[in-house]
Backbone bond lengths (Angstrom), bond angles and torsions (degrees), N, CA, C in turn:
res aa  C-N    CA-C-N  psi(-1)  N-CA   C-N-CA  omega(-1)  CA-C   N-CA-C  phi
1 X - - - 1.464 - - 1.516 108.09 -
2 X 1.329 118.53 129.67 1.429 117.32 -179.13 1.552 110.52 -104.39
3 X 1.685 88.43 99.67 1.552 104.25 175.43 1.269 113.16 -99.76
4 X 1.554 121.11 140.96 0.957 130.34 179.23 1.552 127.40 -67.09
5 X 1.198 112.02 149.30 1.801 107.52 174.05 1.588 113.24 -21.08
6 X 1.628 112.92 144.63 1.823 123.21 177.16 2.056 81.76 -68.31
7 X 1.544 105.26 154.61 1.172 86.68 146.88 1.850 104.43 -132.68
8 X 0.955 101.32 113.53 1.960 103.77 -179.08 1.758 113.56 -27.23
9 X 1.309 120.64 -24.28 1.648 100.14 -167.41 1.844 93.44 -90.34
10 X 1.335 100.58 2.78 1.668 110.87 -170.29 1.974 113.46 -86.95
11 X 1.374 98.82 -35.08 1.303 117.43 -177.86 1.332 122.34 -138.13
12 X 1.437 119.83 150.99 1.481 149.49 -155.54 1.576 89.08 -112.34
13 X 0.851 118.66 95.78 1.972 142.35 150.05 1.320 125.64 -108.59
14 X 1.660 93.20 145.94 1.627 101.63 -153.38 1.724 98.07 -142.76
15 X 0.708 147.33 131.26 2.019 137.38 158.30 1.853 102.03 -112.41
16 X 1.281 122.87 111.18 1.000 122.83 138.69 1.869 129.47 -70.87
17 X 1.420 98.90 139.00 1.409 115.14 159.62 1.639 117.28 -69.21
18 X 1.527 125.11 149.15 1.065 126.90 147.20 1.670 124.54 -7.41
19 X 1.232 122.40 96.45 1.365 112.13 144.70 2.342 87.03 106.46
20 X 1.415 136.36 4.68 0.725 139.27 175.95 1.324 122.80 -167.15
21 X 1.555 130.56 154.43 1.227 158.85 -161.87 1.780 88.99 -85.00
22 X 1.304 102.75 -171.98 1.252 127.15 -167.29 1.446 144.98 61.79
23 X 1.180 149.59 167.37 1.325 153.09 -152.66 1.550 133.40 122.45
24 X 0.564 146.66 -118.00 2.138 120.16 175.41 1.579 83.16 -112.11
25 X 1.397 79.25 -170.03 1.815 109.17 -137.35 1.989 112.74 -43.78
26 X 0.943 88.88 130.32 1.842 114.52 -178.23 1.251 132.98 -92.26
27 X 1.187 109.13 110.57 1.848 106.18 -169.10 1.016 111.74 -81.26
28 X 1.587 137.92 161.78 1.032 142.27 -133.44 1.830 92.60 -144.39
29 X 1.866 104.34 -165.61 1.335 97.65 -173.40 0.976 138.37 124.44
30 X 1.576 152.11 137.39 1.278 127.50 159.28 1.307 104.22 -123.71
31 X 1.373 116.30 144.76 1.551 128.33 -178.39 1.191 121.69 -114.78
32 X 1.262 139.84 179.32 1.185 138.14 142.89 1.702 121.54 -120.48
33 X 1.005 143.77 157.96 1.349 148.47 170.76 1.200 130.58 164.45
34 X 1.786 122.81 -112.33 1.614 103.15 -156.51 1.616 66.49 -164.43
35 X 1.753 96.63 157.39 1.349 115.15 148.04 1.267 137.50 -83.34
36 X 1.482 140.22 152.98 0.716 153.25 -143.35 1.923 110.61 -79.91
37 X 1.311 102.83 -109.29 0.719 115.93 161.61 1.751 123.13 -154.29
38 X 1.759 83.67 56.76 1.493 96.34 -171.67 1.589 138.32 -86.85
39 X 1.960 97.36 1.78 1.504 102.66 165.02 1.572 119.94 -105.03
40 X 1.358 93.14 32.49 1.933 94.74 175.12 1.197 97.93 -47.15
41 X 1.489 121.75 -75.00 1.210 131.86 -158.48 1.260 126.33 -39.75
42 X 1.286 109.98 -46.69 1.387 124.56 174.81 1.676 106.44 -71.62
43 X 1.360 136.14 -29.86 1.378 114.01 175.10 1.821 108.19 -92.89
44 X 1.494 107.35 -21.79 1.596 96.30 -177.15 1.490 110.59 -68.11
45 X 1.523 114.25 -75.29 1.524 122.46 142.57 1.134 146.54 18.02
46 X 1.463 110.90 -50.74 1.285 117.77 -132.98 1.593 152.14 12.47
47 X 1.278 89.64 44.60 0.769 109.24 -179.63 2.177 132.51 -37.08
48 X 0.884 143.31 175.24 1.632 142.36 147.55 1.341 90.57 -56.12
49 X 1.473 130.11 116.60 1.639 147.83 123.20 1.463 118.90 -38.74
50 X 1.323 110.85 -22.53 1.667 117.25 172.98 1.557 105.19 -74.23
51 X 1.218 118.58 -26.77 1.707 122.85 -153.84 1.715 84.15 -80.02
52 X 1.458 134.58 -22.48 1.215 127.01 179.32 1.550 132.24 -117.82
53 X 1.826 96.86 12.40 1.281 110.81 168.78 1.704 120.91 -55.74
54 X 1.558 106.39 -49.78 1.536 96.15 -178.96 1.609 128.39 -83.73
55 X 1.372 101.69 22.37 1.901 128.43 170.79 1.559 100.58 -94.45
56 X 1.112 132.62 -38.16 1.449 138.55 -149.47 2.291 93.51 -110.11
57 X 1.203 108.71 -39.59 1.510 102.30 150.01 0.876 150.97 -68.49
58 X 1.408 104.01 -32.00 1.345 130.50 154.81 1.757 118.04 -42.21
59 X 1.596 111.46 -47.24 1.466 92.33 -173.41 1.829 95.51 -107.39
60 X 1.616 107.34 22.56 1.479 86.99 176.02 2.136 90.01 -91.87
61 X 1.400 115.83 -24.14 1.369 101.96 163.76 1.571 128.56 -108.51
62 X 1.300 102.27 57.45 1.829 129.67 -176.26 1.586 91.20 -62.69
63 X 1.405 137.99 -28.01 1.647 114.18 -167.43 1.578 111.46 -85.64
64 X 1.382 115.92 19.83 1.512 119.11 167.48 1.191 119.05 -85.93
65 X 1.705 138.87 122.92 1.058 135.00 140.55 1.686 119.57 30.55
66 X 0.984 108.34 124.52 1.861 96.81 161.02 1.764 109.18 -86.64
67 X 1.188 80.17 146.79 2.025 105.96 175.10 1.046 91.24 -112.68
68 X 1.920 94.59 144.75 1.276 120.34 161.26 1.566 110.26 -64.11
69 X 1.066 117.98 150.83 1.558 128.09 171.26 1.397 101.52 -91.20
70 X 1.541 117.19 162.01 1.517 142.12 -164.61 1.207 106.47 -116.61
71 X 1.586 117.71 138.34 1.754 102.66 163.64 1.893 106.29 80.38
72 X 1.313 87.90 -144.96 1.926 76.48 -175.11 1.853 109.79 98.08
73 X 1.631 90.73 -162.81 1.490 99.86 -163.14 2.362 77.40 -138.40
74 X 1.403 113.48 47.77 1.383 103.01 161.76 1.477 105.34 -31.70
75 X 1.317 119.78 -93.42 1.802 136.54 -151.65 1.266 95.84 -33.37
76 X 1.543 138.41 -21.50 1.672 123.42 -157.25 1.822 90.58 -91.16
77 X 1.257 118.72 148.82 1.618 146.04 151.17 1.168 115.66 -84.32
78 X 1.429 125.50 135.82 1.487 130.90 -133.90 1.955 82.64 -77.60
79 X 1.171 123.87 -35.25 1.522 128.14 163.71 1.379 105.90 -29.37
80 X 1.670 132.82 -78.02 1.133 120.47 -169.09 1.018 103.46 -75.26
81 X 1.351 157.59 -23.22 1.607 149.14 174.33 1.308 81.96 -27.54
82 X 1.369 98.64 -87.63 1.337 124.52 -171.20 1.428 129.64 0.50
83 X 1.550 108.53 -61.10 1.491 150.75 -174.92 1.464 102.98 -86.19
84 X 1.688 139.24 -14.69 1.134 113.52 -177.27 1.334 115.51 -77.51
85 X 0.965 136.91 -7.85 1.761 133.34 168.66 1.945 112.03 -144.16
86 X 1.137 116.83 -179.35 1.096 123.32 -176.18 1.745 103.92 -83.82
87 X 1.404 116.83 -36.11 1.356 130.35 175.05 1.741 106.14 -59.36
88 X 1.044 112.04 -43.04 1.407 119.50 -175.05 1.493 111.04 -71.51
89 X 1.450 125.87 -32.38 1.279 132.85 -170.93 1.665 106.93 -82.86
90 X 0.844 86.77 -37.78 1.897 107.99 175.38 1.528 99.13 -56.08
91 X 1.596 112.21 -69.75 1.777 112.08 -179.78 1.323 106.58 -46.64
92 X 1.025 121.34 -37.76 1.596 123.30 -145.91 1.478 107.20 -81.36
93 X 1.742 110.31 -39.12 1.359 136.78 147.62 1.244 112.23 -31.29
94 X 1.008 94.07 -60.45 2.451 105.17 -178.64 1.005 113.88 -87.01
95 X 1.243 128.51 -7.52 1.699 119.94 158.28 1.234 86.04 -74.27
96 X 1.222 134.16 -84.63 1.886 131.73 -144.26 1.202 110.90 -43.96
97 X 1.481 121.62 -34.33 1.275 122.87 -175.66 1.396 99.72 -82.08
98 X 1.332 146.67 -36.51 1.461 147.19 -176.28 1.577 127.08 -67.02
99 X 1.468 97.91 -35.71 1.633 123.11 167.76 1.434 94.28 -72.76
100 X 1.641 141.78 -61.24 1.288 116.92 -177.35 1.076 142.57 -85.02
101 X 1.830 103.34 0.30 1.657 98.71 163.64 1.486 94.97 -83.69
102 X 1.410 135.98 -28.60 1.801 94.09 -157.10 1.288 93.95 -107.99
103 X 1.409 143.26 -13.36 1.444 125.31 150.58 1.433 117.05 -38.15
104 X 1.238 129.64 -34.33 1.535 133.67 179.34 2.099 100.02 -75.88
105 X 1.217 116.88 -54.76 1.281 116.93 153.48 1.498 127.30 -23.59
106 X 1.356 99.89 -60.00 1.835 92.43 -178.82 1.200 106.93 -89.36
107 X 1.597 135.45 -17.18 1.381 111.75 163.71 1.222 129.73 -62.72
108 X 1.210 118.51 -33.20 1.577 127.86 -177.77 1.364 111.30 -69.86
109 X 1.452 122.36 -12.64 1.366 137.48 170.50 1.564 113.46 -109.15
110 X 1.287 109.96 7.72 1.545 115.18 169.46 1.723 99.83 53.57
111 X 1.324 129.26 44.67 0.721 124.99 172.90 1.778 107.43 -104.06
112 X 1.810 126.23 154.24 1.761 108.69 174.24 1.649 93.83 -84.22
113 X 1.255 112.16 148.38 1.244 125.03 169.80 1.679 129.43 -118.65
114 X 1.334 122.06 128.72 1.397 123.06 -152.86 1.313 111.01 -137.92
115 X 1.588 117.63 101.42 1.418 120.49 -172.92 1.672 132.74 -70.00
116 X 0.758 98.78 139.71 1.502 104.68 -164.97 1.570 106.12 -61.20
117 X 1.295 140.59 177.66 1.400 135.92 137.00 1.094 138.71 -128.08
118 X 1.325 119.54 140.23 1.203 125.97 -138.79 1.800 107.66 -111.16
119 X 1.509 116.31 112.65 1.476 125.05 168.17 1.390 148.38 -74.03
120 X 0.840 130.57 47.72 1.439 120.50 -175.02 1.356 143.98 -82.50
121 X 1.359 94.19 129.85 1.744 114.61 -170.95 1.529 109.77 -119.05
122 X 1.720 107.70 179.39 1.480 106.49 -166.95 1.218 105.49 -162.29
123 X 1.583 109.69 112.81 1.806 107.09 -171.56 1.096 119.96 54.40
124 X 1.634 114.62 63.09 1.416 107.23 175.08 1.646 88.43 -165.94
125 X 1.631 98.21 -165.58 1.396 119.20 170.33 1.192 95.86 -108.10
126 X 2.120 117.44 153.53 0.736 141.92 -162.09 1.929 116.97 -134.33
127 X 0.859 132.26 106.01 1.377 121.99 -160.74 1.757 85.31 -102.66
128 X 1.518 118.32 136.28 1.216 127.02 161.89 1.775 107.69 -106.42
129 X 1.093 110.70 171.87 1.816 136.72 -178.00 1.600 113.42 -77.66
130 X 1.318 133.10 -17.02 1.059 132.61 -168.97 1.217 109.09 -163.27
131 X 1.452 134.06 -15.36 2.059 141.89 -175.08 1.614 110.09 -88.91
132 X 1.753 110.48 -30.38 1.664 100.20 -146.37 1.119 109.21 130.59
133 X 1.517 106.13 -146.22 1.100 123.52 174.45 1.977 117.45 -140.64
134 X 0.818 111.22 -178.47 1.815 100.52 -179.56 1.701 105.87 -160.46
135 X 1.315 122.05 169.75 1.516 115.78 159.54 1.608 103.10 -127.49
136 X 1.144 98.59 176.00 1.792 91.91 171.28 1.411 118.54 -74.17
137 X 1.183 118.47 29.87 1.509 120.62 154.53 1.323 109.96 -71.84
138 X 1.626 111.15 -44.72 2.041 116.89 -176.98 1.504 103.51 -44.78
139 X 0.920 131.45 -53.56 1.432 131.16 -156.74 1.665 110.74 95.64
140 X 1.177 112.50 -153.11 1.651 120.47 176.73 1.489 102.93 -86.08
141 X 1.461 127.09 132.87 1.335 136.19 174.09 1.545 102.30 -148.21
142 X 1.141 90.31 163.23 1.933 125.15 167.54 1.412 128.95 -106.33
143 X 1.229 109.88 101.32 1.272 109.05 173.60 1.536 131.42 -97.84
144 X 1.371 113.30 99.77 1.300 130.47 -156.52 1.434 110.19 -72.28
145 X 1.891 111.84 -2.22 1.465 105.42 173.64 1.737 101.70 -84.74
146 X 1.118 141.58 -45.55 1.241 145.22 154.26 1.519 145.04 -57.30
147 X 1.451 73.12 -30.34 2.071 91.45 172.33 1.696 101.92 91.49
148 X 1.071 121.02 20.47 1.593 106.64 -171.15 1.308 104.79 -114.68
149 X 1.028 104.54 -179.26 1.666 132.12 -160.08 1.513 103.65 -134.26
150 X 1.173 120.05 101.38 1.499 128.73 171.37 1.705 118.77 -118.60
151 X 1.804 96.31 110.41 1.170 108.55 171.86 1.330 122.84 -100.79
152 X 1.375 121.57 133.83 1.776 106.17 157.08 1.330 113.16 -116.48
153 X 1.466 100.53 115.63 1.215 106.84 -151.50 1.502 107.08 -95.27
154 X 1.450 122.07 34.03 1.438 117.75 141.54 1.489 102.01 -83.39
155 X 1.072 155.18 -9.14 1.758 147.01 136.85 1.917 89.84 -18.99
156 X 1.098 123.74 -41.31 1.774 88.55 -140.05 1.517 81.24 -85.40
157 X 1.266 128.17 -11.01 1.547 110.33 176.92 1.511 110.01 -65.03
158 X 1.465 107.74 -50.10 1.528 105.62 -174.70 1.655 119.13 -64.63
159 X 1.383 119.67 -18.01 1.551 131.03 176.63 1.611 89.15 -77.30
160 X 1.253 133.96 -68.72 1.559 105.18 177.39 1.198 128.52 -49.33
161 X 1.154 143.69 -23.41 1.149 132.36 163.33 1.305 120.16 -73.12
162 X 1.113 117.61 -32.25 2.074 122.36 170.05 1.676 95.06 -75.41
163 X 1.500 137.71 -30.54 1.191 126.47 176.71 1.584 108.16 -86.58
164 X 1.126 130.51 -24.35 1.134 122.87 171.73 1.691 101.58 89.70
165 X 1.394 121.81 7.53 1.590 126.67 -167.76 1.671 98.45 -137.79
166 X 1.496 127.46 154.27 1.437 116.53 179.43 1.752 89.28 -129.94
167 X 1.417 111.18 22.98 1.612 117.24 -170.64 1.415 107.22 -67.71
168 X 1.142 125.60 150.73 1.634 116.60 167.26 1.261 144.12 -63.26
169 X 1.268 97.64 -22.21 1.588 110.83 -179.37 1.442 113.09 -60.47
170 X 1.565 117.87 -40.88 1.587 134.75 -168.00 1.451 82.20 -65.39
171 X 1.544 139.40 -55.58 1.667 142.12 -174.48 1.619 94.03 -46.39
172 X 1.181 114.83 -53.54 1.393 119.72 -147.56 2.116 94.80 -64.75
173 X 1.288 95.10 -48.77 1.502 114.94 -156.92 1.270 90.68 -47.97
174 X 1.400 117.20 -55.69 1.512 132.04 -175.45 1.331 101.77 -36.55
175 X 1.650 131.39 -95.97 1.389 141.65 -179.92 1.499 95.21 -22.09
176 X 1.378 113.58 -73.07 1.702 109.64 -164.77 1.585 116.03 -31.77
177 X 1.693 104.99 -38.83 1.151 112.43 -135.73 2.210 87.83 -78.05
178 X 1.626 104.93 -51.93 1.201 101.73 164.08 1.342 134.62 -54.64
179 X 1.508 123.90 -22.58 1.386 124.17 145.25 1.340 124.16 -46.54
180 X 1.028 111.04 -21.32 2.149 105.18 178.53 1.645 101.77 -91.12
181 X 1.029 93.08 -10.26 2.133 93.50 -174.51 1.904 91.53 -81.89
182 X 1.498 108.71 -34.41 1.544 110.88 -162.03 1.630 82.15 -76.26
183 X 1.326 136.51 -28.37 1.597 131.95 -169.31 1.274 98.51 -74.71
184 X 1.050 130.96 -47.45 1.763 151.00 171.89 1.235 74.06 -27.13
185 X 1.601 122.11 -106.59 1.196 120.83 -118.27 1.825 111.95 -88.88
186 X 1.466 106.20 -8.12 1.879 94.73 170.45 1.168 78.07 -94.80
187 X 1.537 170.73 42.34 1.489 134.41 110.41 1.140 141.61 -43.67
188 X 1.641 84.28 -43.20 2.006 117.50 177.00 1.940 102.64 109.67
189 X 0.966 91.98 -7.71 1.550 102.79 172.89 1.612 125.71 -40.02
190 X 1.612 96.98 -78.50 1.915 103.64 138.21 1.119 135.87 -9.81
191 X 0.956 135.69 -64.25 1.923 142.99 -173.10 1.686 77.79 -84.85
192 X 1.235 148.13 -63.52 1.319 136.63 -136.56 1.523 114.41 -76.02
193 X 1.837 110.66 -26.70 0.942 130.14 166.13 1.867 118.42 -73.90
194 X 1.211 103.41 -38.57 1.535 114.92 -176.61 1.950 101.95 -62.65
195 X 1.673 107.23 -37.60 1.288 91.20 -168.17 1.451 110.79 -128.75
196 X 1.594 91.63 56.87 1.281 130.63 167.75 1.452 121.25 -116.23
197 X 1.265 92.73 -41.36 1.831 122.86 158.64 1.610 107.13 -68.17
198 X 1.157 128.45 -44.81 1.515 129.20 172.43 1.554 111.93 -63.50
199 X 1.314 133.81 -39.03 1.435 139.68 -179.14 1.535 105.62 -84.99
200 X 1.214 123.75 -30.54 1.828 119.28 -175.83 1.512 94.18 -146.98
201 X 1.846 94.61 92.99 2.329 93.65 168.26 1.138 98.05 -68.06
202 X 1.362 130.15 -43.48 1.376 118.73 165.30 1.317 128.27 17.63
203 X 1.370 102.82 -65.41 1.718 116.76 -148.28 1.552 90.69 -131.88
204 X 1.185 103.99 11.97 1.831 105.17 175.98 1.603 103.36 -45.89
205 X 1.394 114.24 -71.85 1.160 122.72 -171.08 1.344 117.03 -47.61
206 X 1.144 117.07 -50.56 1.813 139.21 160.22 1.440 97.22 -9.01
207 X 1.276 110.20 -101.60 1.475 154.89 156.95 1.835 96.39 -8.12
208 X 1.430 115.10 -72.44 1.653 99.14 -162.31 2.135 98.52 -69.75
209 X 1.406 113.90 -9.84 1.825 113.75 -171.82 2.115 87.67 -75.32
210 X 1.232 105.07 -28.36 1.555 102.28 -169.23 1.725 100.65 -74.46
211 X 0.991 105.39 -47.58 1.749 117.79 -174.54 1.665 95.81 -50.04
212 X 1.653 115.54 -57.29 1.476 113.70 -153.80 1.841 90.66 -81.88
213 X 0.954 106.19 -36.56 1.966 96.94 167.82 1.774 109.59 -47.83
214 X 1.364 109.46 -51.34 1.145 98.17 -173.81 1.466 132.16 -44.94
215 X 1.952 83.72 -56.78 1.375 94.19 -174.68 1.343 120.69 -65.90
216 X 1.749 122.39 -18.63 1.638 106.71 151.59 1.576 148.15 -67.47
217 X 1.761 92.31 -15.30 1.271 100.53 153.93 1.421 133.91 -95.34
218 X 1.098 113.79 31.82 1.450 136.02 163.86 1.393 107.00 -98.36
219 X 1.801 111.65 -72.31 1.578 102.88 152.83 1.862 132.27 -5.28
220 X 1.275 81.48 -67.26 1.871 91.83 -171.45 1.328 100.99 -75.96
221 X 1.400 147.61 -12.47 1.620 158.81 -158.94 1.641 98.44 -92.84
222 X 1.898 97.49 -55.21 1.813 95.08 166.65 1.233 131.87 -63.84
223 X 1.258 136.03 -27.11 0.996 141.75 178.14 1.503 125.47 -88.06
224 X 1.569 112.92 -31.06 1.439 117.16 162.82 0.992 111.70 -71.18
225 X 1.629 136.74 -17.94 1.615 133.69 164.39 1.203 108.48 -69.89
226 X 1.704 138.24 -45.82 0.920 110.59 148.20 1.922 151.98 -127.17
227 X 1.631 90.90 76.00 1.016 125.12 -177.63 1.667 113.95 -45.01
228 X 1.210 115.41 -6.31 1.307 111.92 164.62 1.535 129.64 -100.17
229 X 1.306 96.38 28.50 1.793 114.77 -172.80 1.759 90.63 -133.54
230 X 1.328 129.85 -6.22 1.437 133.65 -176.10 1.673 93.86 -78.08
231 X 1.241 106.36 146.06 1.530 125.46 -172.81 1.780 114.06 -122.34
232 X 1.153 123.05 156.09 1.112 100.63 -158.30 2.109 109.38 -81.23
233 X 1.011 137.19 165.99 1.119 140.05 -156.09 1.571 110.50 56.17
234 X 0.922 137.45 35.50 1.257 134.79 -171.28 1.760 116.67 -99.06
235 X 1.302 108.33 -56.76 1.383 128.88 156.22 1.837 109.19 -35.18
236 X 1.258 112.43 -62.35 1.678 125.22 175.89 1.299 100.59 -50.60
237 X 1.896 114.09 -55.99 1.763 92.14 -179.93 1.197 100.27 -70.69
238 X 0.836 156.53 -47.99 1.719 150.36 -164.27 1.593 116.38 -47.22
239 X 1.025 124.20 -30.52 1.783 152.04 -169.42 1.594 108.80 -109.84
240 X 1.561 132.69 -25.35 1.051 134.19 133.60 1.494 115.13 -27.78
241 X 1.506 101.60 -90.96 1.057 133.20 -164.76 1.723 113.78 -40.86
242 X 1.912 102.86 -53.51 1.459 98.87 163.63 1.343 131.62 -81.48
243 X 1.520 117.28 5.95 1.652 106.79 141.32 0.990 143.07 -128.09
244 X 1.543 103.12 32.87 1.524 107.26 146.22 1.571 134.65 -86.41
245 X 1.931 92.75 11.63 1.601 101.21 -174.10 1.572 89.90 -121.66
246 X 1.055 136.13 4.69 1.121 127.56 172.82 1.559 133.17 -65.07
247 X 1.217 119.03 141.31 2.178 113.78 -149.93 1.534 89.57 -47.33
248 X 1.245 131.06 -70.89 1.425 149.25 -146.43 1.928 104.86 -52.57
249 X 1.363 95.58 -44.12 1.389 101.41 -174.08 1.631 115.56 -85.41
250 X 1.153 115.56 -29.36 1.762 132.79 156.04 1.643 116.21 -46.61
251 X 1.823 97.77 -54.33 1.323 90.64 -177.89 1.862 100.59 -83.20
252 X 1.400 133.21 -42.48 1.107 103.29 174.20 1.814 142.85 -51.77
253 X 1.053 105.68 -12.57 1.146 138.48 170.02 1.746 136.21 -71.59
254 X 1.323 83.50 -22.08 1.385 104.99 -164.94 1.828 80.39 -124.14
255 X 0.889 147.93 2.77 1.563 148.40 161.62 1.401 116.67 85.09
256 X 1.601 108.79 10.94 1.077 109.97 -176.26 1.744 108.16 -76.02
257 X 1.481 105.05 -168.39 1.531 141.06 154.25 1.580 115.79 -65.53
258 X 1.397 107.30 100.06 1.733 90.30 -179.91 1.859 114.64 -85.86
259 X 1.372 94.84 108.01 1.191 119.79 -159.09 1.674 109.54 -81.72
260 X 1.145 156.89 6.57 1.700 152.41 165.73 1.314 93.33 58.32
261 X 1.556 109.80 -64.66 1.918 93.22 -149.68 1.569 101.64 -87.75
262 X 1.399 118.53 22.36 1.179 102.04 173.59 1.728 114.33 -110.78
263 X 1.338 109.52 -3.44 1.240 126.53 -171.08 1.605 111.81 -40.75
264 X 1.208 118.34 129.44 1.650 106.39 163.57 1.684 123.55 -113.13
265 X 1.551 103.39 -8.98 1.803 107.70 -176.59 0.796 107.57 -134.63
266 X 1.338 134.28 4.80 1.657 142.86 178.47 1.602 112.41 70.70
267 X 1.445 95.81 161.65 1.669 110.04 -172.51 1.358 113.23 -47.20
268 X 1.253 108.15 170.28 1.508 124.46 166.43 1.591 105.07 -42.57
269 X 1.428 113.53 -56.95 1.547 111.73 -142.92 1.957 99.69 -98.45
270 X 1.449 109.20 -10.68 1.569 126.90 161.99 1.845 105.18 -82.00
271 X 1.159 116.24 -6.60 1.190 100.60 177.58 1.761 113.40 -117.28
272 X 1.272 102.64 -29.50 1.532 98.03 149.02 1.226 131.05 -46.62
273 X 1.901 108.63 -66.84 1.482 113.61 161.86 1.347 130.25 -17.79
274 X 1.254 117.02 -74.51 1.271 118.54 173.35 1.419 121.22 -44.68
275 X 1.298 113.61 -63.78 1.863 112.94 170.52 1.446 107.88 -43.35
276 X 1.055 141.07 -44.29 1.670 148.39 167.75 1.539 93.97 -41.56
277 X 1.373 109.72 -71.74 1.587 131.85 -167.73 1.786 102.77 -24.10
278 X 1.550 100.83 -67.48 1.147 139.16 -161.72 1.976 104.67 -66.62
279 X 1.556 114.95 -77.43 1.139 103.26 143.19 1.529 153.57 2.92
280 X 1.772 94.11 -68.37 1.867 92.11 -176.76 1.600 93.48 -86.62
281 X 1.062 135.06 -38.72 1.338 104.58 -151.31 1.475 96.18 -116.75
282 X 1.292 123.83 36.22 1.369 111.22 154.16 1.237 130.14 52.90
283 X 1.350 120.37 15.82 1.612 107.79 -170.03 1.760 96.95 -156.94
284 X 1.485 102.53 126.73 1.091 115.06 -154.93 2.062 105.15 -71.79
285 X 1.456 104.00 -17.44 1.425 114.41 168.01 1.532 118.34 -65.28
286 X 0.966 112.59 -34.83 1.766 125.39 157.70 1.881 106.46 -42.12
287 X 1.308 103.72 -44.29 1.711 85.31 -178.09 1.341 117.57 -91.72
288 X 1.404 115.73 8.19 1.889 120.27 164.15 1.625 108.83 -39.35
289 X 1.540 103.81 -23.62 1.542 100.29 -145.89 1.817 91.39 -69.39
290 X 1.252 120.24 -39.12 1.215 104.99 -171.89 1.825 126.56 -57.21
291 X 1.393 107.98 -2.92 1.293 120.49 162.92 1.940 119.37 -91.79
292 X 1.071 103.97 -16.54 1.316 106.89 179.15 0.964 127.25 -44.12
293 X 1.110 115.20 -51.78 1.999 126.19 -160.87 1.731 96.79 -86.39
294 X 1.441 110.99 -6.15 1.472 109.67 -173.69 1.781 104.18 -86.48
């Protein structure tokens, strides 16, 4: 996908160090919502499930205050964030472009709009403002107590190899895809879904496979807006990428039982769909549908 230059007054960048938060400017806030898709690691992997226990407490006590984070990469300017790897320049690229399609989105809907910010680290531990803490076992997640977006973007090596593609778009899909969780939750969508899940566990699981549909058809919504920066094979890595994260193919993969009621982001071929969904018709009201039947 040929994205244009990051431009810094456009986006909120951050690089944490090992074992702490911080790095230029930090959004604030309290949210409510859902995680991302931050225990890939731990079921593809197999990773220690403990290494992502205090991420998953973290947003069961999300109504605390945000803390400053410790440690970090202070001295860097959201410029060199930016600039410390080729992976990083790429995100930094797809934030700018992500902040200006859906900032243009909520104006036209008179809606206020409030950008998320986006972290990136690499082989390490990661302390967030409102989740916990995580290592790069989580993978890429959203933390809806802070609003941020934390990648470690040695993930995108290991997603090419589970995608079988090292193309950018599958990178891109990723970021996008946690950008629709950050749309989730300044909608109010998030909390509405969470304590919807609190009144019927029932349909808990239900409910978070609709959320992670969404947020890929948000994915595919950015990119069919601007579909004239799409390159050719791009779509293929993109559809790779979302089913090799799909429940069915994780747990087959991982040697399990492919189990339905345990699903949390839906199948391989529900998670393509949606990016398709999202994609052709351009309009982020197109992915309500996965709440419909609820």
């Amino acid at each position: 996908m040929r994205l244009g230059p990051f431009d810094t007054s456009r986006i909120n960048v951050r690089s944490s160090s090992a074992g702490g938060g911080g790095g230029a400017r930090r959004a604030g806030g309290i949210g409510c919502g859902t995680l991302a898709i931050a225990l890939i690691g731990a079921v593809v992997f197999g990773l220690d499930p403990m290494d992502t226990i205090g991420l998953v407490e973290g947003v069961q006590q999300q109504a605390r205050p945000a803390q400053s984070g410790s440690g970090g990469s202070d001295d860097l300017t959201e410029a060199e964030v930016c600039a410390t790897s080729a992976y990083a320049t790429e995100a930094c690229n797809a934030l700018t472009s992500l902040n200006t399609t859906w900032e243009a989105a909520f104006d036209r809907a008179g809606i206020p709009f409030e950008q998320p910010f986006l972290d990136l680290y690499r082989d390490g531990r990661v302390a967030t403002d409102g989740c916990g803490s995580a290592t790069s076992a989580a993978g890429p997640f959203y933390c809806p107590a802070d609003k941020g977006i934390y990648i470690d973007t040695s993930f995108y090596d290991q997603l090419a190899q589970m995608a079988g593609t090292g193309g950018d778009f599958a990178r891109l899909y990723v970021i996008a895809h946690e950008y629709g969780h950050h749309i989730q939750t300044i909608t109010g969508l998030s909390p509405q879904v969470r304590s919807a899940q609190q009144r019927n566990p029932s349909q808990a699981n239900q409910l978070q496979v609709a959320m992670e549909l969404q947020a890929d058809c948000y994915a595919g919504m950015w990119a069919g807006r601007n579909r004239n920066l799409i390159e050719p094979g791009d779509l293929e890595e993109g559809l790779k990428a979302a089913s090799a994260i799909g429940d069915d193919t994780l747990m087959r993969n991982a040697g399990q039982r492919i189990n339905p009621e345990s699903f949390t982001h839906g199948t391989s071929r529900q998670r393509m769909q949606a990016l398709k969904l999202g994609l052709e018709s351009r309009n982020d009201d197109a992915c309500d549908v996965f709440f419909e039947a609820g």
